[in-house]
N, C-alpha and C positions, 0 to 999 in steps of 0.2 A: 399302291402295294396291297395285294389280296391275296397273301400269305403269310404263315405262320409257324416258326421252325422251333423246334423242342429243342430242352436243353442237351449241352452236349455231353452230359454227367451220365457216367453208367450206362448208356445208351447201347440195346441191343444189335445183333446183327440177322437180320430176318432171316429163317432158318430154310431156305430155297433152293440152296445150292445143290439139294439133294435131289430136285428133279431139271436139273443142268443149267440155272438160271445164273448168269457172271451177276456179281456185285455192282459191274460198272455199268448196266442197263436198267437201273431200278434208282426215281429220283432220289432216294430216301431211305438206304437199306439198313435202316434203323430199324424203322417200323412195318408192319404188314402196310398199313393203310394207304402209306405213300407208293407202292407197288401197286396199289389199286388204283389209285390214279393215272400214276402212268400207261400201266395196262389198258384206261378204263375213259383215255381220252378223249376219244370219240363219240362218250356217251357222257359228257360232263352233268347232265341234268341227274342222271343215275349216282354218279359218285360218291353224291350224301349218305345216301341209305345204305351201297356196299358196303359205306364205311361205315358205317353205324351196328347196320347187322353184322358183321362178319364172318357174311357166308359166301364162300367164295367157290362153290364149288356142288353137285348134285350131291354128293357123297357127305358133304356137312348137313344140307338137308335133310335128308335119309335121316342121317342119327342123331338130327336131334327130335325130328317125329317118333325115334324108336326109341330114346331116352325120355319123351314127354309122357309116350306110353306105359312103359312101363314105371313112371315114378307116378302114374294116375291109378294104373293095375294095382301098385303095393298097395293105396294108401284105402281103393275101393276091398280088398281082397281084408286090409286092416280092420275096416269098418264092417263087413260083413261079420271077421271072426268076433269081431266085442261086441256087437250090437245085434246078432244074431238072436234067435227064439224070443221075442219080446224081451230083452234084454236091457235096460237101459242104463244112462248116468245123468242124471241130476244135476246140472248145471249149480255149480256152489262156489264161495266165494269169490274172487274175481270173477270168472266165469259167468256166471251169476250175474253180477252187476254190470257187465257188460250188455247181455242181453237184454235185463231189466231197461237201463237205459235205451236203448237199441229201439224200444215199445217209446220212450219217450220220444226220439225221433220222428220215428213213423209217425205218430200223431202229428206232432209238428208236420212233416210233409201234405197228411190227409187234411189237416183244415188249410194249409197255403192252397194246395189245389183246390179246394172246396170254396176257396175266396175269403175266408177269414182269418182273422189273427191266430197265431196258438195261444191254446188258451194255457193258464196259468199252470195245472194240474202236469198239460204232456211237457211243459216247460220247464216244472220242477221235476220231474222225472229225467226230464234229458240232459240237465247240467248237474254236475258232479266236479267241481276241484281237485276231486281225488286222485284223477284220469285225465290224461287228452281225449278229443270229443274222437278222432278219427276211427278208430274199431267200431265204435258203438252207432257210428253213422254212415259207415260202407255196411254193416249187419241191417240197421233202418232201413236202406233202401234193397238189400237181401227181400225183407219180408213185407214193403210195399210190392214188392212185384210177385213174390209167392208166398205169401204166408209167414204167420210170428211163430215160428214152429225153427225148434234147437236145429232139426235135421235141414234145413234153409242156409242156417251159420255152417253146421258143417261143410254145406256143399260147398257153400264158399269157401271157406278157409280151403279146402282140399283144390280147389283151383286156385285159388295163391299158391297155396305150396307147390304144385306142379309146376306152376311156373316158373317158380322160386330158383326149378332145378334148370329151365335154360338160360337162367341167366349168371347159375354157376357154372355151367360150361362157356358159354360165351366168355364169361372175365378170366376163365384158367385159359381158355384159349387165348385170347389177347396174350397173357403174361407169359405162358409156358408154352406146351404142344398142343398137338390133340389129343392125345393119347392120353396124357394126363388130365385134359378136362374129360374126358369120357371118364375115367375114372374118379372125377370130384365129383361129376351129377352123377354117378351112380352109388357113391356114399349116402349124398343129400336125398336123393330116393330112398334108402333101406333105412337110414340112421335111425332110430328107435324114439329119440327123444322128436326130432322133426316130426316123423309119422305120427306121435302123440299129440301134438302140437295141430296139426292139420285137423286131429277129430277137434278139436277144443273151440271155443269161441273167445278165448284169449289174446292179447293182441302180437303176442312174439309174431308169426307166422305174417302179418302183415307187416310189421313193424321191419322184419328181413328182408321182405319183397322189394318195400322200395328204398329201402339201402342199399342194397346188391345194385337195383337199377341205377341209383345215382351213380355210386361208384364205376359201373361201365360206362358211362356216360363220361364222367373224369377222365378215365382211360383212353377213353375216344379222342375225349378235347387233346388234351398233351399228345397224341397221336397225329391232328389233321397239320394238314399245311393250309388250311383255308382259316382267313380269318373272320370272317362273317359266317361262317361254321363252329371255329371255335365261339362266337358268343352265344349262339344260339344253343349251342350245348351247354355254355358256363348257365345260362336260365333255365334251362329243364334239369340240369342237376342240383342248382338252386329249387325249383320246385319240389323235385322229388327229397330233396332232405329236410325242408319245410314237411312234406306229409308225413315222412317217417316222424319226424320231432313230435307231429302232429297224434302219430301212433303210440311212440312211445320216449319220454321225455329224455332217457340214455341214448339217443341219437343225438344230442347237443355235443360231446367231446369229438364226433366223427365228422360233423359242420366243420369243427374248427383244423383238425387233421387233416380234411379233402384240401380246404382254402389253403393251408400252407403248402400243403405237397405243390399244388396246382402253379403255384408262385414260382417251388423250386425247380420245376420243372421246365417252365416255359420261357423260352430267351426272350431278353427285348424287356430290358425295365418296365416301359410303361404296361405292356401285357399282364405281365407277370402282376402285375397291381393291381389294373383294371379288376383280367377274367376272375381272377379272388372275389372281388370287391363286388362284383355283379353278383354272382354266385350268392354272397352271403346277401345283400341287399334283397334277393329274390326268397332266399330262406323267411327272410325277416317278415318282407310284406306278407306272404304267405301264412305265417303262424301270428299277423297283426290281431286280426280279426277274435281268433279266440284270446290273446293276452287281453284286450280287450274288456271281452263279456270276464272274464276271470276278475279286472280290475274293479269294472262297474258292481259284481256280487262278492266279491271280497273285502272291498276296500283298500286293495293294499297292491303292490306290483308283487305276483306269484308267476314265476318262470316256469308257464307251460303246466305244472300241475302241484299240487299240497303234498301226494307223496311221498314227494325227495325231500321235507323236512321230518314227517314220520321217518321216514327211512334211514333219517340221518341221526335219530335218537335211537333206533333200535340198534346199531352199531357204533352207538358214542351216550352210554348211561351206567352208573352205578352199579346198577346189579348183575350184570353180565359177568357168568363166572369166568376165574380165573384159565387162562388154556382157549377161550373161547372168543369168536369174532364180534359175535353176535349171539341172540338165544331167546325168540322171539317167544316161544311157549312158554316161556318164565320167568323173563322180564314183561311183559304185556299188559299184564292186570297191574300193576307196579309205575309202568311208564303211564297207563291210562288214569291212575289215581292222580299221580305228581303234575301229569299237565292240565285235568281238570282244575287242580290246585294252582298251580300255577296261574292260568287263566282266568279265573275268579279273583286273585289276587291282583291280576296286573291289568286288567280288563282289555285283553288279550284274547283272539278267538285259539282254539289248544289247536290248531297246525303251528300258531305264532310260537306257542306255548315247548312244541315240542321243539320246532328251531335254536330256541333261546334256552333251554333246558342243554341239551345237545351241546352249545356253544359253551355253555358255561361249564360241561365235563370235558368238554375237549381241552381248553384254558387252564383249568385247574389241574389236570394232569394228561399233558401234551406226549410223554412218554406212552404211557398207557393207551393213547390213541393211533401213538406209531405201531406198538405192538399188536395192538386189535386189530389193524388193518394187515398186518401180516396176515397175522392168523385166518383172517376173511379174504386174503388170496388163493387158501384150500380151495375152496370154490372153482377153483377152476381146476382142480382135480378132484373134484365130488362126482358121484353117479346121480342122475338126476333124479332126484328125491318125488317131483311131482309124477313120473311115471309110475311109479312104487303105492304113493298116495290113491292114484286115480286107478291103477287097478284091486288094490289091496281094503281100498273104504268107500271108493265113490259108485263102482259098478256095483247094480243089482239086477237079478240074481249073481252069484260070485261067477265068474269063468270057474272054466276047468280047473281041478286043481295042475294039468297036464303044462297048459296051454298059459295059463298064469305065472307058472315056472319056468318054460321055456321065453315071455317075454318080459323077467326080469333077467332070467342069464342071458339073453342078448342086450339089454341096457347095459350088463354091470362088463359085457367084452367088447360091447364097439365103443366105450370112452377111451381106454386104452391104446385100442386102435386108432382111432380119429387120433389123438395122441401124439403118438408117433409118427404118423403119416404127416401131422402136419410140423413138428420141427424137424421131420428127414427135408420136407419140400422144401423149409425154409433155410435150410442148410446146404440147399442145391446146388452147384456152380453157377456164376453169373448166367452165362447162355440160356441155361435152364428155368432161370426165373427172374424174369423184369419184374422192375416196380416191387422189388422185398422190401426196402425201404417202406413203403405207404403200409403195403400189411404188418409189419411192425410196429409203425405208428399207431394204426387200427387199433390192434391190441393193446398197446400199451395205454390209449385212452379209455377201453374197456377198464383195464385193469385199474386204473385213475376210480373210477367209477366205484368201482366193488373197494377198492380201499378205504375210501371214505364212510362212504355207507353202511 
């Protein structure tokens, strides 16, 4: 038996009828995928990849070459208006250490090729606890091949993010229509904060890319009827959520989100168990290597990076005023006093410091922490504050005062909008949108994230 049939919950009805196609000639008119099959009998070695790409047609291709284009034109056309007349921005904090790091790599690369050890100097430069190694080491090998130069990161990050936007059409396609993913990759084209993110050498913009990937890749699996197709997809979505983790350590709730849905999804008990269980196994091995080096130079098991216990004191400590989630420009100097203190006291390195500080405000007033976390779900109706920062303190010379104006009133009108758009979509009629369920989930493990924190 070398098949594999999705569960029978919620299950679409493939939306064909409109170019004369009966329901009772399609093995599977659930899915697109299984339409492709049967259509695509003849050419069974092809199947895999129809079904992977999901492009079925000259007219998909067309647009997404003309969607690829244009979300490259915005972000070239972007980079032109900021960085025009010797204009520049200054790579600063995270930012910053990204890069710096980044120089640690490359070294490490130039003496392995060279034949020797890295030496200790590009070694302490390229680990950091603070971070996962993965930004700082897709940037390394940026500027082994051209140069340790910001405009290097850029180019990259601007090809992630172009990418970024076919593989939001592809997954609105799988769920919804076409129509409607034409119009999600031409959101993630213009959207303000994205385009900003693409100049940057920050890790969001990668960290997206191969989330989005896994994620279609999940959608695929719970789609095939092959079963030695579905595992080979349950490991490469296992890989790719390993990278993202490896990017950015908030991809850990959506590990565990993909493996449930995957389970509910898929009939046939044992399945249902395995393709999960591979999947997360394959995350695991994947981000083995740096838990790792993290344990060997810390001394201690730190999951994936030190940040998320900073992170978890600046939204769970004393001084944070009242009304407020978090309040990092004010409690900061205050948190850095008490966990040095701490640290010296408990002979504790102060990430330990700030964990355990944290712990013991959350404990002592467990209310007060329900509430914070409220308050710190604003957040997802905030305008994005780093767009604002980066054009208002980090460019020099200033933009226009014209052109600076105009790209905070589009930050402060496409959040609104994105918004909207996206609890209209998720309000959709069933037909309208498979798989609400998992973006749900999605969310709601995000929203896990920022509560805490």
């Amino acid at each position: 038996m070398d098949t594999l049939e999705p569960a029978a919950k919620d299950l679409p009805v493939c939306p064909d009828e409109k170019r004369g196609r009966a329901a009772s000639t399609r093995l599977d008119a659930r899915w697109p995928a299984a339409e492709i099959q049967q259509r695509s009998s003849t050419h069974s070695g092809n199947i895999r990849w129809q079904e992977l790409l999901a492009v079925y047609s000259t007219r998909d291709r067309v647009t997404i070459l003309l969607l690829l284009g244009f979300s490259l034109l915005v972000r070239i056309v972007a980079w032109q208006l900021i960085f025009s007349g010797n204009r520049h921005a200054g790579e600063v904090w995270d930012a910053y250490g990204y890069y710096f790091r980044a120089t640690g790599f490359e070294q490490m690369l130039l003496d392995l090729f060279q034949g020797r050890f890295p030496s200790d100097e590009a070694r302490l430069i390229a680990y950091s606890s603070h971070w996962p190694p993965l930004q700082a080491g897709l940037l390394s090998l940026a500027f082994l091949l051209f140069g340790s130069k910001i405009i290097v990161g850029q180019a990259m990050m601007v090809s992630l993010s172009t990418l970024t936007t076919l593989f939001v059409y592809l997954i609105t396609a799988k769920v919804s229509s076409r129509r409607a993913a034409i119009i999600a990759a031409m959101i993630h084209a213009v959207y303000p904060s994205f385009i900003h993110l693409s100049l940057r050498l920050l890790s969001e913009t990668t960290y997206i890319f191969f989330s989005l990937l896994a994620i279609y890749l999940v959608l695929t699996l719970v789609e095939t009827t092959r079963r030695r197709w579905a595992w080979l997809l349950a490991v490469g979505a296992g890989l790719l959520l390993g990278l993202s983790a490896l990017a950015r350590a908030a991809a850990l709730p959506w590990v565990g989100m993909l493996a449930l849905w995957i389970g509910w999804r898929i009939r046939g008990t044992r399945l249902r168990l395995l393709l999960p269980a591979a999947m997360l196994a394959v995350t695991a091995v994947t981000v083995l290597p740096w838990e790792v080096a993290l344990f060997r130079a810390e001394g201690r098991f730190v999951l994936l990076a030190t940040s998320g216990e900073e992170n978890l004191l600046r939204g769970n400590n004393p001084w944070i005023p009242e009304g407020f989630g978090s309040h990092g420009l004010l409690t900061m100097p205050k948190m850095l006093e008490a966990s040095q203190q701490y640290a010296e006291q408990h002979g504790v390195s102060d990430k330990e410091a700030d964990r355990e500080l944290a712990l013991i405000e959350i404990r002592k007033d467990p209310a007060g922490f329900v509430e914070r976390g409220f308050y710190k779900l604003r957040e997802l109706w905030s305008v994005d504050s780093d767009i604002v920062l980066f054009i208002l303190t980090i460019i020099y010379p200033p933009l226009r005062a014209g052109l600076a104006a105009a790209i905070l009133l589009a930050t402060l009108a496409a959040l609104p909008i994105l918004q909207a758009l996206a609890v209209w979509g998720l309000l959709a009629p069933k037909p309208a949108l498979r798989a609400r369920e998992l973006f749900v989930a999605l969310t709601a493990g995000t929203m896990v994230v920022i509560f805490v924190t």
